[in-house]
C-alpha positions as CSV (number, residue, x, y, z in Angstrom):
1,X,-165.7,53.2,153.1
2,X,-162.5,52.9,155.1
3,X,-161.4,52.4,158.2
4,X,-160.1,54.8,160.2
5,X,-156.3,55.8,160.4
6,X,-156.1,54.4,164.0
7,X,-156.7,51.0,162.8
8,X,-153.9,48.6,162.3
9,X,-154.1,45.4,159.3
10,X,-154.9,43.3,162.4
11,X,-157.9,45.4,163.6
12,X,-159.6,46.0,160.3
13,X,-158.6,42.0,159.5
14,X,-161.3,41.5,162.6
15,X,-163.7,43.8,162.0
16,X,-164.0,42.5,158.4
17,X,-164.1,39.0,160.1
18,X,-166.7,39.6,163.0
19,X,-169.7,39.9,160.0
20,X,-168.7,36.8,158.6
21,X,-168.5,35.1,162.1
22,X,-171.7,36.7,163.5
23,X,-173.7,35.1,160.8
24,X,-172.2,31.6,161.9
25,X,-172.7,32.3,165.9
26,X,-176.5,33.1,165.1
27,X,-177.0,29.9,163.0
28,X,-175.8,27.8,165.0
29,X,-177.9,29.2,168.4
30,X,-180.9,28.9,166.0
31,X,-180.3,25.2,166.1
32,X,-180.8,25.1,169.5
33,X,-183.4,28.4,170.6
34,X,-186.3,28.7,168.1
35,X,-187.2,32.2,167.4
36,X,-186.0,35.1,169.9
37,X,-184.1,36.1,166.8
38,X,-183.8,40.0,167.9
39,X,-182.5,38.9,171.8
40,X,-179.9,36.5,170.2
41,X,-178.3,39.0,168.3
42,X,-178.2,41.8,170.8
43,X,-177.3,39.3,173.5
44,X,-174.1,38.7,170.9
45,X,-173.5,42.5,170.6
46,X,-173.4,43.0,174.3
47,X,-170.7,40.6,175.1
48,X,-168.4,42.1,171.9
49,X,-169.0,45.5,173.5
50,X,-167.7,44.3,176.9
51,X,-171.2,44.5,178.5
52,X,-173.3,42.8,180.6
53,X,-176.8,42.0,180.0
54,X,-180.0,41.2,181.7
55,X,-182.5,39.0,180.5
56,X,-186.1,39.3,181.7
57,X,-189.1,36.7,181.2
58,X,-191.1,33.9,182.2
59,X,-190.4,30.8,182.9
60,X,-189.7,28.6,180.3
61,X,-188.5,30.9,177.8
62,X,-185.1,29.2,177.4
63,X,-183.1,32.2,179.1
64,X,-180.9,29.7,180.8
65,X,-180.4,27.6,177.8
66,X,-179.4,30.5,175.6
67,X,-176.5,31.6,177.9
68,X,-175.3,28.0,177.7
69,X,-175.8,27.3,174.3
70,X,-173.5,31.2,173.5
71,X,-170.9,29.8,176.2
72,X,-170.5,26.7,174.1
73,X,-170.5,28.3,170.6
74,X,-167.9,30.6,172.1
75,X,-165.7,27.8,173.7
76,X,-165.2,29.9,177.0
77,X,-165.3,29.0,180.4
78,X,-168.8,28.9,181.8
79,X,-170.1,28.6,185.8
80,X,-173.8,29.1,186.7
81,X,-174.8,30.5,189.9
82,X,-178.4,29.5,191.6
83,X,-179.2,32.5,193.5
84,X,-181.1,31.6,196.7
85,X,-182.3,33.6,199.7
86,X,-179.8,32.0,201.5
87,X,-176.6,32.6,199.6
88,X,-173.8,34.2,200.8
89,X,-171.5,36.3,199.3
90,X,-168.3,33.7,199.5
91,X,-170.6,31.4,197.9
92,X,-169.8,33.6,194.8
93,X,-166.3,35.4,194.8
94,X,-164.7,32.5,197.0
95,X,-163.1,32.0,200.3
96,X,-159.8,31.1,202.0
97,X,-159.8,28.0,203.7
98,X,-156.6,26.5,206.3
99,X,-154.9,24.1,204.7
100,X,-151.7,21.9,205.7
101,X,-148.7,22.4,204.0
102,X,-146.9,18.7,203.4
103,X,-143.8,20.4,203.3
104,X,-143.7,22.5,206.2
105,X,-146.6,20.7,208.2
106,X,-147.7,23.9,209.0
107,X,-151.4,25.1,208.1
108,X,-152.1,28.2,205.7
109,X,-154.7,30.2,204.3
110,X,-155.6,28.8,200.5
111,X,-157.7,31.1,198.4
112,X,-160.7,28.6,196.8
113,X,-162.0,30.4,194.0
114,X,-165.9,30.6,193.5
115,X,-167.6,30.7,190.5
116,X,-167.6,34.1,189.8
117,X,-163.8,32.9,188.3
118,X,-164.9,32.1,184.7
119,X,-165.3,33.7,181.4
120,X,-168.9,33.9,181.7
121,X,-171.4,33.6,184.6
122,X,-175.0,32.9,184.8
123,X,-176.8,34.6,187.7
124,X,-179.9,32.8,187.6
125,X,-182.4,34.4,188.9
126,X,-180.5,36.9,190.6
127,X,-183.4,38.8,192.6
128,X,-183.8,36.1,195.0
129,X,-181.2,36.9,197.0
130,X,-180.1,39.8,199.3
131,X,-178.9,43.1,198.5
132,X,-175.5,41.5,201.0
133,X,-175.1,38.8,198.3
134,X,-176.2,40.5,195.0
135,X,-173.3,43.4,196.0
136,X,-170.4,40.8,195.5
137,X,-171.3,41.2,192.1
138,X,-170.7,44.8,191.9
139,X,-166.9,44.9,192.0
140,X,-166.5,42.2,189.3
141,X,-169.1,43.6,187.0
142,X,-167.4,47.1,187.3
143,X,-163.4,46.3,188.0
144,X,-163.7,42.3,187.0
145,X,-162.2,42.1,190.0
146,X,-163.1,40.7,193.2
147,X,-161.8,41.3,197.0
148,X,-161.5,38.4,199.4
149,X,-160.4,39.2,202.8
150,X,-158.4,42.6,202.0
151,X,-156.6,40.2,198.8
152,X,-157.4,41.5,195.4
153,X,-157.7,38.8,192.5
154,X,-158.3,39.7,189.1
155,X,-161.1,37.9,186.9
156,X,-160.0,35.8,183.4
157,X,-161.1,37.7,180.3
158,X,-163.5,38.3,178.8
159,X,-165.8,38.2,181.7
160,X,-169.7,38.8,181.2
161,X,-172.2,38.8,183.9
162,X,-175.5,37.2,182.5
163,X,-178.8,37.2,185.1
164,X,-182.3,35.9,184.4
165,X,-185.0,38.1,186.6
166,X,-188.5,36.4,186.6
167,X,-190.9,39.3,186.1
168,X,-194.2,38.0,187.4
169,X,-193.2,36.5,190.9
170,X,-192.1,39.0,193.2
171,X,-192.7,37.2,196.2
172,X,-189.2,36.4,198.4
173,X,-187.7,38.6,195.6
174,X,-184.8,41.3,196.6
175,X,-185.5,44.0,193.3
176,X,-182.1,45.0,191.7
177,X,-180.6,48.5,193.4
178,X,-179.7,50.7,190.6
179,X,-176.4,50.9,191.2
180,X,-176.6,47.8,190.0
181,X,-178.9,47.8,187.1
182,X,-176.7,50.6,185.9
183,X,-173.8,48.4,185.5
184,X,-175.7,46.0,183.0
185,X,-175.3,47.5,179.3
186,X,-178.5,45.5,178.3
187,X,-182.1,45.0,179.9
188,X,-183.1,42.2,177.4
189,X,-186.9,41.2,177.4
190,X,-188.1,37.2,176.2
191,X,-191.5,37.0,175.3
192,X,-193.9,33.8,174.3
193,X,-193.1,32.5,170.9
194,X,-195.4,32.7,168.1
195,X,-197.4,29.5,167.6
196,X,-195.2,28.2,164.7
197,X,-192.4,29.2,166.7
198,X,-193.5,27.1,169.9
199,X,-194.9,24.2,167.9
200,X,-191.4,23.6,166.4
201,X,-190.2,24.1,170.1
202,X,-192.5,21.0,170.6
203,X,-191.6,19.0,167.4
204,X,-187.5,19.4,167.9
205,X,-187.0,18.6,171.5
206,X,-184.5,17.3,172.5
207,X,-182.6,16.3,176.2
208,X,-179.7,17.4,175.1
209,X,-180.0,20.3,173.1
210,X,-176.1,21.4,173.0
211,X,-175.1,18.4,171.6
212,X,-176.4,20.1,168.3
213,X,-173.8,22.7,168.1
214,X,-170.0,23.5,167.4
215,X,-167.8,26.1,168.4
216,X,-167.8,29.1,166.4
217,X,-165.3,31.1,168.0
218,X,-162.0,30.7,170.5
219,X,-161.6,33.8,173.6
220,X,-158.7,34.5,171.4
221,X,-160.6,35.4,168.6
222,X,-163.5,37.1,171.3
223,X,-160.4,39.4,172.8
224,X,-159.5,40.1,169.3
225,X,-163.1,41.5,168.2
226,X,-163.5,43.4,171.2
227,X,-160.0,45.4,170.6
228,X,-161.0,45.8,167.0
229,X,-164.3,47.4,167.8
230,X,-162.6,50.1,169.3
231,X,-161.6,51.4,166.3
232,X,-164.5,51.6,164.4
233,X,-165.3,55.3,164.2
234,X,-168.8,57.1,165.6
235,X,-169.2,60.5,163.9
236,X,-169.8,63.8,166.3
237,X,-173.4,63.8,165.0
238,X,-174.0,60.4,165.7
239,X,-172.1,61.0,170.1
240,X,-174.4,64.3,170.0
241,X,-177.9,62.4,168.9
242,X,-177.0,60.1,172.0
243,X,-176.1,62.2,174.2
244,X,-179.5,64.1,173.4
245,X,-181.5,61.3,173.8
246,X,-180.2,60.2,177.3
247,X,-180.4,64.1,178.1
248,X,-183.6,64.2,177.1
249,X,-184.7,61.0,179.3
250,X,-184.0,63.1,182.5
251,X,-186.7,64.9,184.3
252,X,-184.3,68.3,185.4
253,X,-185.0,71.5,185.0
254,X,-182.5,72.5,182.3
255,X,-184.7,72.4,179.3
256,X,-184.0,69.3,177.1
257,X,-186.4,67.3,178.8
258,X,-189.9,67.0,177.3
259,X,-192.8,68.1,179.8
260,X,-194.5,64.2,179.8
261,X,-190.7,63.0,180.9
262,X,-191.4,65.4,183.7
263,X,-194.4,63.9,184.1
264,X,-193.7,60.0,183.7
265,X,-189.8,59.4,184.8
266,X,-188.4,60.3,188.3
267,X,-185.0,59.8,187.6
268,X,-183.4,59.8,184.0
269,X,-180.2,57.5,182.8
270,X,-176.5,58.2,184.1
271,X,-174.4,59.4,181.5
272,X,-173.0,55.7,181.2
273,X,-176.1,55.3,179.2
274,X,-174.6,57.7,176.8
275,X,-171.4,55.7,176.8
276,X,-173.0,52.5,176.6
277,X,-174.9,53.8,173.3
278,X,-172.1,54.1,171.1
279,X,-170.0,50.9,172.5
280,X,-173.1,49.3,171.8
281,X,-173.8,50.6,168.7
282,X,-170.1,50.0,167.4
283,X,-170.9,46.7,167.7
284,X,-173.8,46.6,165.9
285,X,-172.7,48.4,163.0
286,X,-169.4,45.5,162.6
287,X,-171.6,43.2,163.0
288,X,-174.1,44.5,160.0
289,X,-171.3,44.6,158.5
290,X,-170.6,48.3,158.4
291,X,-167.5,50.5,159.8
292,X,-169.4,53.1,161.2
293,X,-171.8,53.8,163.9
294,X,-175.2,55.3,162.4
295,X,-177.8,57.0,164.4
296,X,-179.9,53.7,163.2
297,X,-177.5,51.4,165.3
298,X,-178.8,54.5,168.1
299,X,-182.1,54.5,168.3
300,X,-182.3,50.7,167.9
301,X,-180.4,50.3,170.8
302,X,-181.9,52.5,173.0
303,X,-184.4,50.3,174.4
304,X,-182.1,48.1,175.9
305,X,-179.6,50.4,177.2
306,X,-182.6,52.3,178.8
307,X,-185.3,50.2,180.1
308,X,-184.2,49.6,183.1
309,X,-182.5,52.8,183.8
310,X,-185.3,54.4,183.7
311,X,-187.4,55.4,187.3
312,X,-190.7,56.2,186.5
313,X,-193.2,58.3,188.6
314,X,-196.6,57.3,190.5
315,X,-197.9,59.0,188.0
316,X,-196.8,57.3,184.8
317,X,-198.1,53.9,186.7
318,X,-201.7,55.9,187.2
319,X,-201.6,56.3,183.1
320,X,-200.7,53.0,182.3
321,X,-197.2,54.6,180.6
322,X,-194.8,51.6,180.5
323,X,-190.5,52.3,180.3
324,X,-190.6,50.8,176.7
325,X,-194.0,53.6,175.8
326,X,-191.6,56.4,177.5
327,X,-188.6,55.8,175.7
328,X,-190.5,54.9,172.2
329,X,-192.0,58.4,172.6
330,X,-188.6,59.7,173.1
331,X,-187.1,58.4,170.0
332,X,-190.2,59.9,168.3
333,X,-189.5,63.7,169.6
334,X,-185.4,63.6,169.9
335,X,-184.3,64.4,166.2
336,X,-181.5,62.5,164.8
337,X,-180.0,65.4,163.3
């Protein structure tokens, strides 16, 4: 199979590449996290398809140490931010401070960057902290921009916005509005390791854990794989089953959605969901090695682009009827053809 027309030598040179170079990042992050094989390489996926992702679990799952450990393999500029109740929104974007001027001896405003400036950006647990702060991510998640004091300063690229959410302790907890949810491409759920997972999680610790790894990859080469992906081609069947399936997760009354989505989901996904299905799945298919997008690289995606776009009803809860239930009944009734 070929590329298409639209691709240049230099685009199909990196989609050829980004297999070979997918299979290195996930070796070397297995030196590091034990199992959580599935979340590494979606995690990777998102950030070649210019998304930001969400990761969800318990303490001690390693959700910090895997964004560091993909910031390192990647060689890009890292900052982490500790979301608190009492964080404030120049905390994150940055403020102007006065400073003198040796030359003129006059003072001046001086624009300090905060650490929202980098390539990528931990928001650790970023439901502890007001809606007030957790909105000064909104601009630079959507624009990778960010407005200080009527100044606007672009962000360095690539820029990805990783946050941790703790899903058992909700006290002093702010939940997510979903505008902002929306703007993640990923909802990415760690669970407990298997027991011969977590004994060699026992057997292999280590203090410093990155000190195992090598860069893989330079943001030249990242900026490079995300213009190639671009050009890998998704077939009108393959936009129509995913634009279905989003359709279908809505609770309206034109039709396409099943009665128990009526039932079960208040509100349905945005039609960036649709969108975020095929940049998505263009990823997945280079990195499988493939110059296509599938209705495979679909439906395996859909439960991360959908969890947690998903409202459900008082009466889904009453049933027991979990987002991941709802949307793997979905993939059952929506045909792929």
């Amino acid at each position: 199979m070929t590329l298409p027309s639209a691709a240049g030598p230099a685009e199909a040179r990196a989609v050829r590449e980004l297999a070979a170079a997918y299979e290195q990042m996930t070796e070397q992050i297995g030196r590091v996290i034990v199992g959580q094989k599935e979340v590494v390489e979606q995690l990777l996926m998102a950030l070649f398809s210019r998304g930001h992702c969400l990761l969800v679990g318990v303490p001690g799952l390693a959700k910090t140490l895997l964004v560091s450990t993909v910031a390192k393999i990647l060689h890009l500029s890292f900052k982490r931010i500790q979301f608190t109740p009492d964080l404030m929104p120049a905390d994150i974007t940055g403020t102007d401070i006065l400073q003198d001027d040796p030359e003129t001896g006059r003072r001046k405003f001086v624009f300090l960057p905060g650490p929202v400036f980098a390539n990528m950006v931990l928001a650790d647990e970023i439901n502890r902290t007001p809606p007030k702060t957790q909105s000064a991510l909104l601009e630079a998640m959507q624009e990778h921009s960010c407005t200080v004091r009527g100044n606007l300063y672009h962000l360095p690229s690539p820029f990805f916005v990783l946050a941790t959410q703790n899903p058992i302790e909700l006290e002093g907890t702010y939940p997510l509005p979903e505008a902002q949810l929306d703007r993640f491409l990923f909802e990415l759920v760690m669970d407990y390791p298997t027991l011969e997972e977590e004994t060699l999680v026992v057997q292999q610790h280590s203090f410093s854990p990155l000190d195992k790894i090598q860069p893989v990859l330079t943001r030249q080469d990242v900026l490079q794989f995300r213009a190639a992906l671009a050009h890998v081609p998704a077939a009108p069947n393959v936009i129509d089953y995913a634009v279905r399936l989003v359709r279908a997760s809505r609770p309206s009354d034109n039709g396409e959605a099943p009665d128990y989505v009526k039932r079960w989901v208040r509100w349905g996904a945005s039609p960036r969901a649709s969108q975020h299905l095929i940049l998505a799945g263009r990823a997945r298919a280079a990195c499988k090695g493939r110059f296509n997008v599938a209705c495979e690289d679909v439906a395996s995606l859909a439960p991360m682009v959908l969890r947690h776009r998903l409202i459900r009803t008082f009466q889904a809860d009453a049933e027991g009827k979990t987002t991941d239930a709802i949307i793997a009944k979905l993939l059952e009734d929506v045909p792929q053809e």
